[in-house]
C-alpha positions as CSV (number, residue, x, y, z in Angstrom):
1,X,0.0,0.0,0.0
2,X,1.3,3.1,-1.2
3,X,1.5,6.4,1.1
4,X,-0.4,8.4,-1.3
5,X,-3.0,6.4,-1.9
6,X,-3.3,6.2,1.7
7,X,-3.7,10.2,1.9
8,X,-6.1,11.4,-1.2
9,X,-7.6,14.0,-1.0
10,X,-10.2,13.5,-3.7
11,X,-13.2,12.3,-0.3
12,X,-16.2,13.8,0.1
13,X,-15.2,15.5,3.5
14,X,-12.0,17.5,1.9
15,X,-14.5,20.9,2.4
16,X,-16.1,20.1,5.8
17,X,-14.6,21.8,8.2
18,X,-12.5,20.5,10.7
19,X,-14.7,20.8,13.8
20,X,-17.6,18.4,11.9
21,X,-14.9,16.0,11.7
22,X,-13.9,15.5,14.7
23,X,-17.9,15.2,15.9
24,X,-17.3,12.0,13.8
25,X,-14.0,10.0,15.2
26,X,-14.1,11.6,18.6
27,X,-17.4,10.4,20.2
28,X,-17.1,6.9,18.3
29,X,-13.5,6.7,19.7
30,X,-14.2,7.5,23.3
31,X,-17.6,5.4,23.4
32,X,-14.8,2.3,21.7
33,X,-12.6,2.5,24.6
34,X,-15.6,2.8,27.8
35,X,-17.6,0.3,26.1
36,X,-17.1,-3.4,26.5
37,X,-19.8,-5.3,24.5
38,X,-18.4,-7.2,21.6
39,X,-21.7,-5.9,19.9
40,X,-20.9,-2.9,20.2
41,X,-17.7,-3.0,18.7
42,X,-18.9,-4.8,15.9
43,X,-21.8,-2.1,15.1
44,X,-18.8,0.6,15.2
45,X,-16.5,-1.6,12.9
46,X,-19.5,-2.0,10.2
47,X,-20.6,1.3,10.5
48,X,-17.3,3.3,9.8
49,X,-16.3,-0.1,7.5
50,X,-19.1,1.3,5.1
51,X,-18.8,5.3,6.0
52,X,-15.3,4.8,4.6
53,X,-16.0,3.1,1.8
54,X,-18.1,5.8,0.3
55,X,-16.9,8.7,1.9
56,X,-13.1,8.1,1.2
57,X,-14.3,6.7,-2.2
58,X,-11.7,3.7,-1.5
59,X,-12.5,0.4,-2.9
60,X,-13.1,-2.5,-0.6
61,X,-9.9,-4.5,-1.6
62,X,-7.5,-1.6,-0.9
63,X,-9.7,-1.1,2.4
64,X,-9.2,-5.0,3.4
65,X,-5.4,-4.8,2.4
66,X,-4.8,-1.6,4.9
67,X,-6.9,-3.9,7.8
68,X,-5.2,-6.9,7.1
69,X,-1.8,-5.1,8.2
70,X,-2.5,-4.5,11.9
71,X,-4.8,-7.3,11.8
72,X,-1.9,-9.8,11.7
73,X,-0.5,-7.9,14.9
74,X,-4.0,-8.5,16.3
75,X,-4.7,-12.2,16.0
76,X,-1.5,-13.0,16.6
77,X,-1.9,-11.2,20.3
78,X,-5.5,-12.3,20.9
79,X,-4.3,-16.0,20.0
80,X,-1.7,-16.3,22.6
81,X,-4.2,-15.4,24.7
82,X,-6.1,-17.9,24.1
83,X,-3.5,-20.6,23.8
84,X,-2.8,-22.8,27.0
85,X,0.7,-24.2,27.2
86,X,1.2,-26.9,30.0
87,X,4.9,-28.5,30.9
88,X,4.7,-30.8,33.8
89,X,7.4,-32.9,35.4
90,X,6.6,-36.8,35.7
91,X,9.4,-38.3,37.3
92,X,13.2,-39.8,36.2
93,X,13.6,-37.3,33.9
94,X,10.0,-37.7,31.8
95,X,7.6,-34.5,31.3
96,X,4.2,-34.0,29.8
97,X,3.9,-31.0,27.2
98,X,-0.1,-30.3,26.6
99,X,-1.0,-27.3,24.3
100,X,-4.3,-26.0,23.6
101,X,-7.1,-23.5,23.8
102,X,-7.9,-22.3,27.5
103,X,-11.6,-21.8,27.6
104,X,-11.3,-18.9,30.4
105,X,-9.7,-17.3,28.0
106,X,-12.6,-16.5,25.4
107,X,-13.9,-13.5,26.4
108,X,-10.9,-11.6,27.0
109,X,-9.4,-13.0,23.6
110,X,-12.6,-12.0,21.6
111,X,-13.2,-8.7,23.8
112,X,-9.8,-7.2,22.8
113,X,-10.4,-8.6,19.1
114,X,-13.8,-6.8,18.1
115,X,-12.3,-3.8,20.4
116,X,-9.0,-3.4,18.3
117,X,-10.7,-3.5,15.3
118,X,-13.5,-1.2,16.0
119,X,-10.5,1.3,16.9
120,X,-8.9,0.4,13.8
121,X,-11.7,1.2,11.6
122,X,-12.1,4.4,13.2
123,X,-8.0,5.8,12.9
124,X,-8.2,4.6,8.8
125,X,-11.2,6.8,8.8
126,X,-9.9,9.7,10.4
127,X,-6.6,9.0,8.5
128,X,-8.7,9.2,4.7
129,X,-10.6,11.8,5.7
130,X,-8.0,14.3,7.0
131,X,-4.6,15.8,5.1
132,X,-1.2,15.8,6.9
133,X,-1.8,20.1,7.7
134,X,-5.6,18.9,9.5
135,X,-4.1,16.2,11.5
136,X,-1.1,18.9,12.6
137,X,-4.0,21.2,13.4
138,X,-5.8,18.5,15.4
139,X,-2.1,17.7,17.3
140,X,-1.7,21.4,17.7
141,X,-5.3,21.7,19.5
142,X,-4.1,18.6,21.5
143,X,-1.1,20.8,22.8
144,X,1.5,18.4,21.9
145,X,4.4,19.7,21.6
146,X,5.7,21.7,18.3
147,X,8.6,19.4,18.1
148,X,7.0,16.0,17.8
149,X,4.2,17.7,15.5
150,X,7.3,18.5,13.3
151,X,9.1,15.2,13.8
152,X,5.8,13.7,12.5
153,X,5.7,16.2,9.4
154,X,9.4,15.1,8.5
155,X,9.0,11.5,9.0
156,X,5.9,11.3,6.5
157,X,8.0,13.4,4.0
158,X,11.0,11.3,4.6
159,X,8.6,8.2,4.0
160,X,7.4,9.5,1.3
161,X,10.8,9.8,-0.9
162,X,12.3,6.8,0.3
163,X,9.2,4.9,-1.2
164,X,9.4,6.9,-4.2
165,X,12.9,6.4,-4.8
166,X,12.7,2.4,-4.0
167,X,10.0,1.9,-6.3
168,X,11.9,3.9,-9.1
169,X,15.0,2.1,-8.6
170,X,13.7,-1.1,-8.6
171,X,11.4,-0.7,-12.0
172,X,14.6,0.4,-13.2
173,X,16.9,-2.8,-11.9
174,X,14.2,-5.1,-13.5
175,X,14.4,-3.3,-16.9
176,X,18.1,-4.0,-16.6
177,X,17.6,-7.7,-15.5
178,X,18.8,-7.5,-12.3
179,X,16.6,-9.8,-10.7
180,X,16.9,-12.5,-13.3
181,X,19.5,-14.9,-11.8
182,X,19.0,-15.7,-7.8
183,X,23.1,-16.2,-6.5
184,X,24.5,-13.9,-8.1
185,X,22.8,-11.1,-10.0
186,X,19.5,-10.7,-7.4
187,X,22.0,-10.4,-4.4
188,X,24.3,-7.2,-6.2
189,X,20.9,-6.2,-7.1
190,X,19.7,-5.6,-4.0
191,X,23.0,-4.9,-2.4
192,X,22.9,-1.8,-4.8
193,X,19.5,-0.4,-4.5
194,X,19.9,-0.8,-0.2
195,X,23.3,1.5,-0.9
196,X,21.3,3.7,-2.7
197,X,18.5,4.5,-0.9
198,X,20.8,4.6,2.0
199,X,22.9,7.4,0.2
200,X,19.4,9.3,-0.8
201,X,18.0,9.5,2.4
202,X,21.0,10.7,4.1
203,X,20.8,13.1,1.1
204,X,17.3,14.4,1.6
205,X,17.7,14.3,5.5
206,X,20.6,17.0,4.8
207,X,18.3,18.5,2.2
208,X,15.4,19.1,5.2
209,X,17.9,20.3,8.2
210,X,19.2,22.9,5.9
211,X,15.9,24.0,4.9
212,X,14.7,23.2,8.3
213,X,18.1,26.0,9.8
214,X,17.3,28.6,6.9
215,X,13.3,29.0,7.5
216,X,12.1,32.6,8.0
217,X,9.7,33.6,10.7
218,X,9.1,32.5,13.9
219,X,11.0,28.8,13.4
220,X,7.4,26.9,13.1
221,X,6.0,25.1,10.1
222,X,2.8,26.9,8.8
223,X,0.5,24.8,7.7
224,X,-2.1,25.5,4.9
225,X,-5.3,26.2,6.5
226,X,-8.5,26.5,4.3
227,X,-11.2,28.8,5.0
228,X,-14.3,26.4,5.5
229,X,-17.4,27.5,7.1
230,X,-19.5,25.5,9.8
231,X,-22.5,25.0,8.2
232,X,-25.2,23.5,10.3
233,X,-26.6,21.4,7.9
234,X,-23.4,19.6,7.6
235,X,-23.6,19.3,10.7
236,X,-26.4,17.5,11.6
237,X,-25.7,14.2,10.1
238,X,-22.4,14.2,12.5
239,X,-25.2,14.9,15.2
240,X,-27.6,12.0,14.1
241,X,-23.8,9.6,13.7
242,X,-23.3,10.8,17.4
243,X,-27.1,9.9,18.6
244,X,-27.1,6.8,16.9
245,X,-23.9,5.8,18.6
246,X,-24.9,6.6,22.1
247,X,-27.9,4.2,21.5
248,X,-26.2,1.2,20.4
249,X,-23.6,2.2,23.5
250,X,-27.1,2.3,25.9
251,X,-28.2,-1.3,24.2
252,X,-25.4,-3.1,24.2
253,X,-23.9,-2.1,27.2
């Protein structure tokens, strides 16, 4: 999954202002982490599953492919929780080694499950709905502080170009038939292109700290900040999103 397709800016929330947006994540994100009720989570998960589907305008296989990546972290953790792993000592030198499922552990395994992915679905919403300057705005009304909002800015441009530059080299190595034969020519192969990107992004890191030493102004970034009116028809629906929430939260709780 690219980093730009991850970002567009082509959704149908790119001129709601920022306020409306938040009355979408924040509520659902808070209401995720009180509640407890598997049914709960999975009403969030299908509810901002299909709000980002045709808001974001991202179709379902690129959607699965970005949950499948911290999905992997999260079964693996839920199944360790819910494997049992018995070593017991018989006598002169014999043991027993069981391994199964521990029963006791059910609900915690498929509590944290439906949980982590109802939060899940929520961040990838609030991730294709906002550009790098909203999410800055949103860390700058979170008062955290300038340096890590700039860290963050850097690292997604420094992410950015090394993908680029990987993808570009490599198209170009398999033009050239570098990949071809396994021992010898797929090793110097990538042997090269790791040098390179290496030498690039110690490159564009130099490139940013002297841009970063020779800004003018007060030493801050300044981020693009669209004028966007609160309208309270857009409003509403983020209203209805929050109501409807609260009741499945009062249900299932």
């Amino acid at each position: 999954m690219k980093i730009e397709d991850l970002y567009n800016y082509n959704h149908r929330f790119s001129k709601v202002h920022l306020a409306i947006k938040a009355m979408y994540i924040l509520p659902a994100f808070i209401l995720s982490i009180i509640s407890n009720s598997i049914w709960f989570h999975l009403s969030v998960f299908v509810l901002f599953f299909i709000g980002t589907l045709v808001i974001a305008k991202i179709s379902i296989f690129k959607y699965l492919r970005l949950i499948s990546i911290p999905g992997i972290f999260i079964f693996l953790g839920c199944l360790t929780l819910l494997l049992k792993v018995e070593f017991n000592l018989i006598g002169d030198g014999a043991f027993n080694f069981n391994i199964g499922f521990d029963i006791n552990t059910y609900p915690i395994a498929f509590g944290i499950l439906f949980k982590s992915y109802a939060m899940v679905s929520i961040v990838y919403f609030w991730l294709l709905t906002h550009t790098i300057s909203e999410i800055s705005q949103c860390m700058i009304a979170l008062k955290i502080p300038k340096l890590f909002i700039e860290l963050f800015v850097l690292t997604y441009k420094l992410i950015y170009l090394l993908t680029h530059t990987t993808q570009t080299m490599l198209i170009s190595q398999k033009c050239r038939l570098g990949y071809v034969s396994v021992k010898k020519n797929s090793i110097n192969s990538f042997a090269y292109l790791f040098s390179a990107v290496f030498k690039k992004s110690l490159h564009q890191t130099e490139q940013i700290e002297t841009a970063v030493s020779s800004r003018i102004g007060t030493g801050n970034y300044l981020f693009l900040r669209p004028k966007l009116e609160f309208s309270i028809a857009k409003a509403t629906l983020s209203i209805m999103m929050f109501v409807m929430l609260f009741i499945l939260f009062y249900i299932f709780k």
